[in-house]
FIBA-939144 format. One record per residue: residue number from 1; residue in three letters; z, y, x of N, C-alpha, C in turn. Coordinates in pm, whole numbers, plus 50000, padded with zeros to 5 digits. Each point is the difference from the previous one (the first is absolute). Example, Ala and Ser with C-alpha at 12.3 -4.5 7.8 and 13.67 -1.06 7.14 Angstrom:
% FIBA-939144
[1,Ala,[50780,49431,51319],[50000,50119,49911],[50000,50120,50090]]
[2,Ser,[49928,50105,49965],[50006,50119,50082],[50073,50109,49923]]
% end
This chain:
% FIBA-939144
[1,Unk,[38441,32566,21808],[49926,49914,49907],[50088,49966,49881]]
[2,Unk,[49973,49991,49889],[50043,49997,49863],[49989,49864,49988]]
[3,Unk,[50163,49914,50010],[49996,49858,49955],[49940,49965,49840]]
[4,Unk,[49931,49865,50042],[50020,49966,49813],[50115,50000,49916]]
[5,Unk,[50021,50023,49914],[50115,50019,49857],[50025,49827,50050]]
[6,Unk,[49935,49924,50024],[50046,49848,49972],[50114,50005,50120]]
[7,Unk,[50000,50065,50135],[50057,49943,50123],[50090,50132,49999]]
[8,Unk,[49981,50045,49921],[50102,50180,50020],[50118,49919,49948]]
[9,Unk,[50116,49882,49950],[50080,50001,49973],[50059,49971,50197]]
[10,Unk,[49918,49895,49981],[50001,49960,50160],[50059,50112,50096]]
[11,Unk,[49898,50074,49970],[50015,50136,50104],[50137,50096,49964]]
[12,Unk,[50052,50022,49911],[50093,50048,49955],[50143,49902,50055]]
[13,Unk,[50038,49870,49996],[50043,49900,50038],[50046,50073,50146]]
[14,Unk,[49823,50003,50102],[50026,50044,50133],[50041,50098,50058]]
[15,Unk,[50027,50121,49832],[50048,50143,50042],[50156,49988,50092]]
[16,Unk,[50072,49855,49885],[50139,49964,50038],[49990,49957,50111]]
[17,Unk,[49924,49894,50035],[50012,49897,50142],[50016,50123,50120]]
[18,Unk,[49887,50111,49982],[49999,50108,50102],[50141,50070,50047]]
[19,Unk,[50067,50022,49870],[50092,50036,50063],[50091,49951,50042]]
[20,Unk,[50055,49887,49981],[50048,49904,50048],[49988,49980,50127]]
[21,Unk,[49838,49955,50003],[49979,49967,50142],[50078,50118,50127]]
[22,Unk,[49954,50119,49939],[50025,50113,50091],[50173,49992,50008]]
[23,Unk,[50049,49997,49883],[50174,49989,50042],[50069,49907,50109]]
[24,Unk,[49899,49878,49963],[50047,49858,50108],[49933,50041,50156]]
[25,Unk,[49878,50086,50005],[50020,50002,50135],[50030,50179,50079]]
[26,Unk,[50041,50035,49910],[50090,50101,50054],[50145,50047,49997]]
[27,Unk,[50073,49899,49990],[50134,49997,49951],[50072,49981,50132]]
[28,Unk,[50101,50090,50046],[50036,50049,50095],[50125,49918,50059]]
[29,Unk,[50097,49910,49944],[50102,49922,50011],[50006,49886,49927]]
[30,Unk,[50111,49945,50080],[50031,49861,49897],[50027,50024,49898]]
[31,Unk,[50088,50112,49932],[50055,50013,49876],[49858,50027,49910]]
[32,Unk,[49919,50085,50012],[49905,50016,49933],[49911,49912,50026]]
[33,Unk,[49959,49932,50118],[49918,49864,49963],[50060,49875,49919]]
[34,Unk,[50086,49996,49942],[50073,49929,49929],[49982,50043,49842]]
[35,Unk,[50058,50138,50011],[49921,50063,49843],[49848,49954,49971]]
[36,Unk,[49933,50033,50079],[49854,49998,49995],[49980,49855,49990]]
[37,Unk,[50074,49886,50055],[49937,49859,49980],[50021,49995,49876]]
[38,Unk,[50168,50012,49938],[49991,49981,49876],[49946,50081,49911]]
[39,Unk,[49959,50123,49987],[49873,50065,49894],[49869,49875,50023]]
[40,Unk,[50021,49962,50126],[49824,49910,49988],[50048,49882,49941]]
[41,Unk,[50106,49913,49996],[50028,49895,49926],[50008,49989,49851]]
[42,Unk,[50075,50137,49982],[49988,50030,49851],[49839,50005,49948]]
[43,Unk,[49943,50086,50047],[49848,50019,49992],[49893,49881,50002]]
[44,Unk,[50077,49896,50070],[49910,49836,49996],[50019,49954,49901]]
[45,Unk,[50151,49990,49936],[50005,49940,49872],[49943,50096,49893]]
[46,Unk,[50033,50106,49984],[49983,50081,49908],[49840,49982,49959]]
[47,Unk,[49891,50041,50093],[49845,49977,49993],[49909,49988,50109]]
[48,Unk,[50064,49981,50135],[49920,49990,50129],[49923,49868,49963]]
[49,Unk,[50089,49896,49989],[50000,49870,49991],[49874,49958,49910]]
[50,Unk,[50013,50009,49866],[49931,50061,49917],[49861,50080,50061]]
[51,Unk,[50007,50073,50079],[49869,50093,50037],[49937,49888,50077]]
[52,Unk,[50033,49920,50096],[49961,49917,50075],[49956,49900,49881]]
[53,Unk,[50062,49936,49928],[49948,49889,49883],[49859,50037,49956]]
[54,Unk,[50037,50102,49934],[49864,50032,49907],[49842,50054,50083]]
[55,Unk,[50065,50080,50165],[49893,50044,50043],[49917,49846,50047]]
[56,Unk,[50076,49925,50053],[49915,49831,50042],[49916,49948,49856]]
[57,Unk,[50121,49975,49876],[49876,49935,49857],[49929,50145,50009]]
[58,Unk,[49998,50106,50005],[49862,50073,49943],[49917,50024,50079]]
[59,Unk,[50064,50076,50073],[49877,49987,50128],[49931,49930,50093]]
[60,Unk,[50101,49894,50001],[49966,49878,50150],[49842,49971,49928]]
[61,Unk,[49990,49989,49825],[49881,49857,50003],[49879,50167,50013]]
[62,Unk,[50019,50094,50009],[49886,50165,49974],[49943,49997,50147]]
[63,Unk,[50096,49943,50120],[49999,50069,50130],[49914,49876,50046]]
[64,Unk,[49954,50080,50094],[49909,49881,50136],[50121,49882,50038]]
[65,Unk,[49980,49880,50033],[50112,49899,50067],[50010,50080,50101]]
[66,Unk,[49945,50048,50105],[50099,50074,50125],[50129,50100,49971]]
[67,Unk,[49955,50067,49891],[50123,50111,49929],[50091,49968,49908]]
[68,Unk,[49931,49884,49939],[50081,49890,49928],[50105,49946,50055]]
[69,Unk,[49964,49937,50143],[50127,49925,50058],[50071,50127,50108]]
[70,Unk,[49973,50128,50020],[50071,50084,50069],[50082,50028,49876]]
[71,Unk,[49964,50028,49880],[50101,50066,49921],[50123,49872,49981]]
[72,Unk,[49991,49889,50018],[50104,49883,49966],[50063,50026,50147]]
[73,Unk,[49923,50018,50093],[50073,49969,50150],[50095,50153,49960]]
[74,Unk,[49916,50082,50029],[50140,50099,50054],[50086,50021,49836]]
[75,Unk,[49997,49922,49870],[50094,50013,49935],[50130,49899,50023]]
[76,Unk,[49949,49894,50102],[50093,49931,50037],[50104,50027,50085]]
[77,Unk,[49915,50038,50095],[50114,50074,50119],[50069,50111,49948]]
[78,Unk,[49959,50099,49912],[50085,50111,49950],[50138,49906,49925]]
[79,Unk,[49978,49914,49907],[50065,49939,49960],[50096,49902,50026]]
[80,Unk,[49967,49999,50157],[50106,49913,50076],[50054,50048,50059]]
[81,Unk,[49984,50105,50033],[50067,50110,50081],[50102,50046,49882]]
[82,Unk,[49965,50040,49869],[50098,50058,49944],[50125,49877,49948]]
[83,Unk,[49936,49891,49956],[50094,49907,50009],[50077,49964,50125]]
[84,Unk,[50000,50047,50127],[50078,50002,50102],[50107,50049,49990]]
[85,Unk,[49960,50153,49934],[50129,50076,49997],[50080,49958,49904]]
[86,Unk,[49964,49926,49873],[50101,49976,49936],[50091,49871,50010]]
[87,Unk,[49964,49916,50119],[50021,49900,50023],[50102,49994,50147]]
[88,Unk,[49971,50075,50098],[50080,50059,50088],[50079,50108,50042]]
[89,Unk,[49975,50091,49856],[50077,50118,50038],[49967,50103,50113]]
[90,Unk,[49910,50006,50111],[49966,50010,50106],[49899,50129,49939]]
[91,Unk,[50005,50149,50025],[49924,50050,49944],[49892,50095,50130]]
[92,Unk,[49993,49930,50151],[49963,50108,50073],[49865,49980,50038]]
[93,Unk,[49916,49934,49921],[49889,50019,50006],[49869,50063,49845]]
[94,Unk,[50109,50100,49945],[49945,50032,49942],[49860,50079,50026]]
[95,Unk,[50038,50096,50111],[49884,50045,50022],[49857,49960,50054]]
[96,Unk,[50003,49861,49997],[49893,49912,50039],[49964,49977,49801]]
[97,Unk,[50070,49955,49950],[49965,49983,49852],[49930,50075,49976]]
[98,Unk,[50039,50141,49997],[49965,50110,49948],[49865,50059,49996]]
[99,Unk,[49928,49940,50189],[49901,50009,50027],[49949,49887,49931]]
[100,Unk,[50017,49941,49999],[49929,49852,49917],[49918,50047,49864]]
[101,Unk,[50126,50024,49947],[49954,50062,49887],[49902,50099,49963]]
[102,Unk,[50072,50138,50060],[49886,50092,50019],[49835,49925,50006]]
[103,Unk,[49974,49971,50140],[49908,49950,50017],[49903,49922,49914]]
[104,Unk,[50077,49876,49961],[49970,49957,49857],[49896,50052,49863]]
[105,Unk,[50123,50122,49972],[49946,50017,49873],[49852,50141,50025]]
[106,Unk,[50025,50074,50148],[49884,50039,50056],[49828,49899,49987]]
[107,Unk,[50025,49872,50111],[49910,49929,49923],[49954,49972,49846]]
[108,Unk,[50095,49955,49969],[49937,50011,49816],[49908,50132,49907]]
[109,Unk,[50121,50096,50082],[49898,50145,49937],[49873,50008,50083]]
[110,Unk,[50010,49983,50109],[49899,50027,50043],[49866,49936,50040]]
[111,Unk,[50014,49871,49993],[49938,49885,50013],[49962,49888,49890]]
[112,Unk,[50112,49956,49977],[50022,49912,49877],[49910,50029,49865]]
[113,Unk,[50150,50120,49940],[49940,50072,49875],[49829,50022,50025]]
[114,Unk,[49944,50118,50050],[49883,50002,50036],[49888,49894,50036]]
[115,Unk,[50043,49869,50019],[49908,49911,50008],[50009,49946,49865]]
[116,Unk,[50100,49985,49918],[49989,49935,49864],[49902,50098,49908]]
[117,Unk,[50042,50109,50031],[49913,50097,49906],[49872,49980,50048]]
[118,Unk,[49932,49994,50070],[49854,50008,50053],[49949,49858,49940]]
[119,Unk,[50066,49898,50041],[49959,49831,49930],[50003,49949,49851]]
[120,Unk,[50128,50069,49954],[50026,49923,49872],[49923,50072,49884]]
[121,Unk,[50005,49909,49877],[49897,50005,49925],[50111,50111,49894]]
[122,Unk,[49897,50059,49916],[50054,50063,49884],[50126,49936,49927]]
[123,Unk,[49901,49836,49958],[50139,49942,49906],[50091,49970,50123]]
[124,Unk,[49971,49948,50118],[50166,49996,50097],[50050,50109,50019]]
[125,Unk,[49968,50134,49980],[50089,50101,50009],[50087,50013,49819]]
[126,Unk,[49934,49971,49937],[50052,50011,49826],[50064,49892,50016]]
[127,Unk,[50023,49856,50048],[50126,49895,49959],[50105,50058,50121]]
[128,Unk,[49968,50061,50123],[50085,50044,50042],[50127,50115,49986]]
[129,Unk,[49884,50125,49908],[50063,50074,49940],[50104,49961,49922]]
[130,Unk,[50018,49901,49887],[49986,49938,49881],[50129,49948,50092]]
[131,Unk,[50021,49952,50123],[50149,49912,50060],[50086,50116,50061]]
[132,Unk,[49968,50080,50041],[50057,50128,50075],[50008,50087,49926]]
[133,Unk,[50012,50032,49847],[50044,50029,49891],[50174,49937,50031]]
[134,Unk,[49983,49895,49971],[50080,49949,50013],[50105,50008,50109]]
[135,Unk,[49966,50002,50133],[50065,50050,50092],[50067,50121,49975]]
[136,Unk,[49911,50114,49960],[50023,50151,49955],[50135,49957,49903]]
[137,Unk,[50002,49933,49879],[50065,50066,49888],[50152,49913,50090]]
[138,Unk,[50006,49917,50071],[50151,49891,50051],[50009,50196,50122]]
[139,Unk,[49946,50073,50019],[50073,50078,50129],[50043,50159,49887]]
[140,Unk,[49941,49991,49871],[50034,50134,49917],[50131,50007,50037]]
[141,Unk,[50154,49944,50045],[50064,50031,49963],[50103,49998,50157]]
[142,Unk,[49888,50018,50112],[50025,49931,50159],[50100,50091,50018]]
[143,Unk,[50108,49929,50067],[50093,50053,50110],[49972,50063,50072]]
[144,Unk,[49920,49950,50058],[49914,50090,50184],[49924,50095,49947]]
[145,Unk,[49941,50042,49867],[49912,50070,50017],[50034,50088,49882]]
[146,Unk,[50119,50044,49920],[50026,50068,49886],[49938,50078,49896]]
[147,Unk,[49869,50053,50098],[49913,50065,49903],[49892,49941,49963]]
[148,Unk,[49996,49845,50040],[49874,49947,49965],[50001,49977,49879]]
[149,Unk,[50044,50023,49897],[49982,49905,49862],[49973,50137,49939]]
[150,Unk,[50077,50141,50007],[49937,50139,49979],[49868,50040,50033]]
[151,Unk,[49983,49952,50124],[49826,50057,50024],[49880,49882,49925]]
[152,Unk,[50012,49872,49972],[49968,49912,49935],[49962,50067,49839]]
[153,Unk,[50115,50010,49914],[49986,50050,49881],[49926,50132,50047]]
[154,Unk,[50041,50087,50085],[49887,50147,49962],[49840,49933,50053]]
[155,Unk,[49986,49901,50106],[49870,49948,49979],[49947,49987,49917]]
[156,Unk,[50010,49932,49918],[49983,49921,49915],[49943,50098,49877]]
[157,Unk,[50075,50119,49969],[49935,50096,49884],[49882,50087,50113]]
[158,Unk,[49952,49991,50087],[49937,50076,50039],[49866,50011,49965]]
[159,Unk,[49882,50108,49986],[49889,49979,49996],[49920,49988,50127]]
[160,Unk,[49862,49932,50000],[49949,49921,50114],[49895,50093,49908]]
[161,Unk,[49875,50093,50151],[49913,49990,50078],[49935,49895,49998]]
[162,Unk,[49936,49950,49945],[49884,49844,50009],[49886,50050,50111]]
[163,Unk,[49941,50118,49915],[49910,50051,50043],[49965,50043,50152]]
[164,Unk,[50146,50110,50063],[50047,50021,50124],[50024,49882,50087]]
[165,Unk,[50035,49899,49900],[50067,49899,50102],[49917,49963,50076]]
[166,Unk,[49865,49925,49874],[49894,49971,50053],[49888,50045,50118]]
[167,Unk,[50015,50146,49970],[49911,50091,50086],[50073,49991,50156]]
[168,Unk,[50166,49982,50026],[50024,50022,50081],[50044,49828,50066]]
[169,Unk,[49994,49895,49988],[49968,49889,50037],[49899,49956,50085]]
[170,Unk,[50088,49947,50121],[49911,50044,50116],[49910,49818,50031]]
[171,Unk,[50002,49904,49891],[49949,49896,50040],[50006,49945,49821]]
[172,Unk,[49919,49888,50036],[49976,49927,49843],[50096,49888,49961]]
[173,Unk,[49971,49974,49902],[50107,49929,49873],[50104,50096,49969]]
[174,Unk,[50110,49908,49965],[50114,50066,49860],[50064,50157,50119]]
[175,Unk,[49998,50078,49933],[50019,50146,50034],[50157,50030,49951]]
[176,Unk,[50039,49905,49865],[50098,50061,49952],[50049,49924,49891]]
[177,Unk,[50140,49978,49988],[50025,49898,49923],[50125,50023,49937]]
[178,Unk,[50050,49976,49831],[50088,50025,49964],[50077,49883,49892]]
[179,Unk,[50096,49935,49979],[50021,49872,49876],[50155,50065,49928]]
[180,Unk,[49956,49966,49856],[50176,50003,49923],[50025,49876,49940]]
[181,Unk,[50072,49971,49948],[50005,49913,49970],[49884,49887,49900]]
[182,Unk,[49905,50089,49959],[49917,49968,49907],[49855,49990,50081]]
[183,Unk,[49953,50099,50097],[49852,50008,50026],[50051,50011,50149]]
[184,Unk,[49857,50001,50086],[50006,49975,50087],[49859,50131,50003]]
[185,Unk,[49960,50097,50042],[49926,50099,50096],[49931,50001,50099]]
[186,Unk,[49885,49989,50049],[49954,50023,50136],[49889,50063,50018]]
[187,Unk,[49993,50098,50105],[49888,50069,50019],[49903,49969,50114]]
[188,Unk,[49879,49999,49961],[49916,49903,50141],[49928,50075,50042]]
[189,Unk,[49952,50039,50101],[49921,50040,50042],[49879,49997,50088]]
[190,Unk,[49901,50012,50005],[49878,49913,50057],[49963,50109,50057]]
[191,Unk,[49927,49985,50158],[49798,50081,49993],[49905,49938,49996]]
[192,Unk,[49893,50078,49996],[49888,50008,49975],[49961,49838,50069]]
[193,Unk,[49914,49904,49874],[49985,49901,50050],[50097,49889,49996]]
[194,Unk,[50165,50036,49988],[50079,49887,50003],[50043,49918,49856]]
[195,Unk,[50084,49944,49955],[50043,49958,49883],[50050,49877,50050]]
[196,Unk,[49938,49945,49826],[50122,49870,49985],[49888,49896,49915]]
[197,Unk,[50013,49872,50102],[49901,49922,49973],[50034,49907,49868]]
[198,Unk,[49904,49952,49902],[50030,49972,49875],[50144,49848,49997]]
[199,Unk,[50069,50047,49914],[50130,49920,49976],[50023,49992,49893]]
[200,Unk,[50108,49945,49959],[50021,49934,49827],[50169,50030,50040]]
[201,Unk,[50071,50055,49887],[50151,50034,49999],[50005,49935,49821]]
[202,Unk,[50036,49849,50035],[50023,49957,49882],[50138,50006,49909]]
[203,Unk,[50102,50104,50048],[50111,50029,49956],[50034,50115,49897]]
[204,Unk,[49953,50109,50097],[50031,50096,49920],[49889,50130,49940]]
[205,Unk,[49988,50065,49912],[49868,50050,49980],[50029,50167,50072]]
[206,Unk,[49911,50078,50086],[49982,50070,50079],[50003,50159,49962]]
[207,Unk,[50070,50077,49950],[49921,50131,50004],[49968,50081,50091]]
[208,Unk,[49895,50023,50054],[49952,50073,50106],[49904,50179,49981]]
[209,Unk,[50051,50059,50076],[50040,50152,49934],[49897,50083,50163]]
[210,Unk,[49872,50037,49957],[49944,50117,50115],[50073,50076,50073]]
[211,Unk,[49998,50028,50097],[50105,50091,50089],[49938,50093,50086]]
[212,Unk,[49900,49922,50048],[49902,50133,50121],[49927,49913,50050]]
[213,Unk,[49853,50117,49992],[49852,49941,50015],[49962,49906,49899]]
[214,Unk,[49880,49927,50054],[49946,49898,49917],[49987,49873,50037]]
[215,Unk,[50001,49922,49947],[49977,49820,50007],[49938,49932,49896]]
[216,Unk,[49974,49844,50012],[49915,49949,49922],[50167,49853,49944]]
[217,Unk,[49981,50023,49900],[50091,49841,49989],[49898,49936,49893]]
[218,Unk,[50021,49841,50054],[49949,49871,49947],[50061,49922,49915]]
[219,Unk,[49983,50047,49851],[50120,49888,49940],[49904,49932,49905]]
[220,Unk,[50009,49873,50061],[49912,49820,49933],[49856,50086,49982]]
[221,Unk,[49946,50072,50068],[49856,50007,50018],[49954,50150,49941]]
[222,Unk,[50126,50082,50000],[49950,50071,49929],[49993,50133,50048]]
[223,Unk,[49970,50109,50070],[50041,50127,50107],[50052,50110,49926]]
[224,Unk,[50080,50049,50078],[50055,50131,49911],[50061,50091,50135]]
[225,Unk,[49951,50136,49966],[49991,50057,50075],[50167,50073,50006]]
[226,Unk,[50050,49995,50106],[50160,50043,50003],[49972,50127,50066]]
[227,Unk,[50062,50147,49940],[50020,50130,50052],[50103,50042,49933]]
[228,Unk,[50055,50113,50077],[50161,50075,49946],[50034,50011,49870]]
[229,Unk,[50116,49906,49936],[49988,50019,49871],[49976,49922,49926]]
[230,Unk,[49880,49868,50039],[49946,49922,49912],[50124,49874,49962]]
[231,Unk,[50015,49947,49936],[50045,49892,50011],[49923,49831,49911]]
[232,Unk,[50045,49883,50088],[50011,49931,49971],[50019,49886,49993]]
[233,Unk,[50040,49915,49887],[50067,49926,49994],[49976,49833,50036]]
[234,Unk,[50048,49926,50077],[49926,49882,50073],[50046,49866,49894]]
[235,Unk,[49983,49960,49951],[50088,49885,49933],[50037,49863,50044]]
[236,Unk,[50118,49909,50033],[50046,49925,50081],[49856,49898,49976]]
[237,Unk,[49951,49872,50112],[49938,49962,50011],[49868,50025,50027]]
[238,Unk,[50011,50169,50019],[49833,50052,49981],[49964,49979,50153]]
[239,Unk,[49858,49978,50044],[50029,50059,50169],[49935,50140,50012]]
[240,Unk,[50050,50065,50112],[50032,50124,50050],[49940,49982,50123]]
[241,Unk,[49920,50097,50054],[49971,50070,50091],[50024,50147,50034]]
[242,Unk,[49973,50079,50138],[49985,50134,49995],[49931,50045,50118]]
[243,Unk,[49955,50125,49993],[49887,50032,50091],[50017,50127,50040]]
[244,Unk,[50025,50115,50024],[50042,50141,50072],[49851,50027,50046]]
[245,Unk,[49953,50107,49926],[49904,50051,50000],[49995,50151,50133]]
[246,Unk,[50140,50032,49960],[50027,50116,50088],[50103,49968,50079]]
[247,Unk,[50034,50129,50080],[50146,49963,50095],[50091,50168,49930]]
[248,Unk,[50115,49970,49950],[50047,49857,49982],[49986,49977,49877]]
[249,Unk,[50007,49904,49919],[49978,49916,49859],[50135,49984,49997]]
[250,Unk,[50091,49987,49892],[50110,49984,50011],[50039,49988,49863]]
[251,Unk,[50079,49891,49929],[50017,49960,49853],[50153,49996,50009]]
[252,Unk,[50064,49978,49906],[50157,49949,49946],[49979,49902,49905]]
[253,Unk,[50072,49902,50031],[50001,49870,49977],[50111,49959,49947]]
[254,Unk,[50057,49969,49859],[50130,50016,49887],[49963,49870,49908]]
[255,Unk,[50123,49924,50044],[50032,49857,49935],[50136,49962,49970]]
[256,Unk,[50006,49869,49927],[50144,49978,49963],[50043,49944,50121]]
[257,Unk,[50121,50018,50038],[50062,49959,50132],[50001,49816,50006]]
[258,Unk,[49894,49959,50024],[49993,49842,49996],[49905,49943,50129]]
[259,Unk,[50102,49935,50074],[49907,49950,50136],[49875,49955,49960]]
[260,Unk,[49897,50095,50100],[49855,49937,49971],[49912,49905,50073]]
[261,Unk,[49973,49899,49941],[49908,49895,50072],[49852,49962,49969]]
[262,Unk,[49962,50050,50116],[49868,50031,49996],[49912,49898,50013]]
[263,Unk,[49853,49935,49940],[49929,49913,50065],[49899,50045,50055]]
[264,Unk,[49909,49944,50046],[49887,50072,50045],[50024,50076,50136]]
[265,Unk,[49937,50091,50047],[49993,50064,50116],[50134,50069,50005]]
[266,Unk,[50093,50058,50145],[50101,50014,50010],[49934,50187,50006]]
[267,Unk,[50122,50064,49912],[49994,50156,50020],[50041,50057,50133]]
[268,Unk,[49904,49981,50101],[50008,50069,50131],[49841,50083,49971]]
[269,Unk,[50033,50128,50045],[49862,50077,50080],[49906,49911,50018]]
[270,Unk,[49861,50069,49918],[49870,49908,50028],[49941,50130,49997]]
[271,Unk,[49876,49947,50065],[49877,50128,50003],[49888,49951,49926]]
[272,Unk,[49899,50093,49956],[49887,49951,49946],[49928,49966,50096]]
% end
């Protein structure tokens, strides 16, 4: 399954934890469980620590309270465990850490992540994007991970498939998402029957760009028919609706990078 662009810094984050984890619980002696604690100590200060901070403010308020308070519980115990070792010197239970960990960041990919994507709304995936930017540009230059700030920049010039993306998106809302410093990107995608019930984005004004199939959008009373290609333009305060005529309907959605606050009905999946 193809994470969102918003939680892919996340996921990249867990490429490191993985291996880690695997070093701490396969490390064959004291001498090398000792190496291995301290690569993981270094790694807490450096951005573990950090990974734990930001995944609780961003995700804790996206997630159900049951996944909410598992992600605080087992970031605690990981975290007391690693403050053990630096506090006693004592390094022979790494391979219990290790599993900790592992385990851990398994749930998130596999559980976690995947439940935020199915719940959260368009704009909570765009202010999220919009903070994990941020995460991304503090690891361009990571210790643990050397080539991350290289594969970042070649991201970044790449061309995007809207069209493919869309067609191959196996559920509805944001399909695909991209921010620079200036705009913020997103591609949505609907079927037949779904959309986005009428709202007001009194911040920033909207350009919205056809991508695949057809839909109906509602702006202050007025219909316009959205197909591949068409565009147009929403202006801040207007209200907005949308309607997916076919499966799949699918637009790109290009604004100035400015948190959006919405009144009116919340942008979750509605049906006619």
């Amino acid at each position: 399954m193809k994470r969102h662009p918003a939680l892919q810094p996340f996921s990249r984050d867990h490429n490191v934890g993985l291996v880690l984890a695997r070093s701490l619980q396969t490390a064959p002696d004291n001498g090398a469980r000792h190496e291995v604690a301290r690569k993981l100590l270094e790694a807490w200060d450096v951005e573990l620590k950090d990974h734990f901070s930001e995944e609780e403010r961003l995700l804790g308020p996206l997630a159900s309270e049951g996944m909410a308070e598992r992600l605080r519980h087992e970031h605690r115990v990981i975290a007391e465990w690693i403050e053990a070792f630096r506090t006693t010197g004592e390094y022979g239970t790494t391979a219990t850490v290790g599993t900790l960990l592992h385990d851990h960041i398994r749930w998130e990919e596999r559980e976690l992540f995947p439940a935020i994507e199915a719940s959260a709304t368009e704009e909570d995936l765009e202010r999220l994007a919009r903070e994990t930017d941020g995460l991304e540009a503090r690891r361009h230059d990571s210790p643990l991970a050397p080539r991350r700030g290289e594969l970042m920049d070649r991201r970044a010039s790449q061309v995007v498939d809207l069209a493919g993306l869309a067609r191959a998106a196996s559920s509805s809302g944001p399909a695909w998402g991209c921010a620079t410093d200036d705009l913020n990107g997103t591609l949505v995608r609907w079927a037949e029957g779904e959309g986005v019930a009428a709202h007001v984005n009194d911040v920033v004004d909207v350009m919205m760009v056809g991508v695949e199939g057809r839909g109906i959008v509602v702006v202050d009373g007025r219909t316009e028919a959205m197909t591949p290609g068409a565009l147009l333009v929403i202006p801040k305060g207007a209200e907005r609706s949308v309607a997916a005529e076919t499966t799949p309907f699918a637009y790109l959605n290009i604004h100035l990078k400015r948190t959006l606050q919405l009144s009116g009905a919340a942008m979750r999946p509605s049906r006619r």
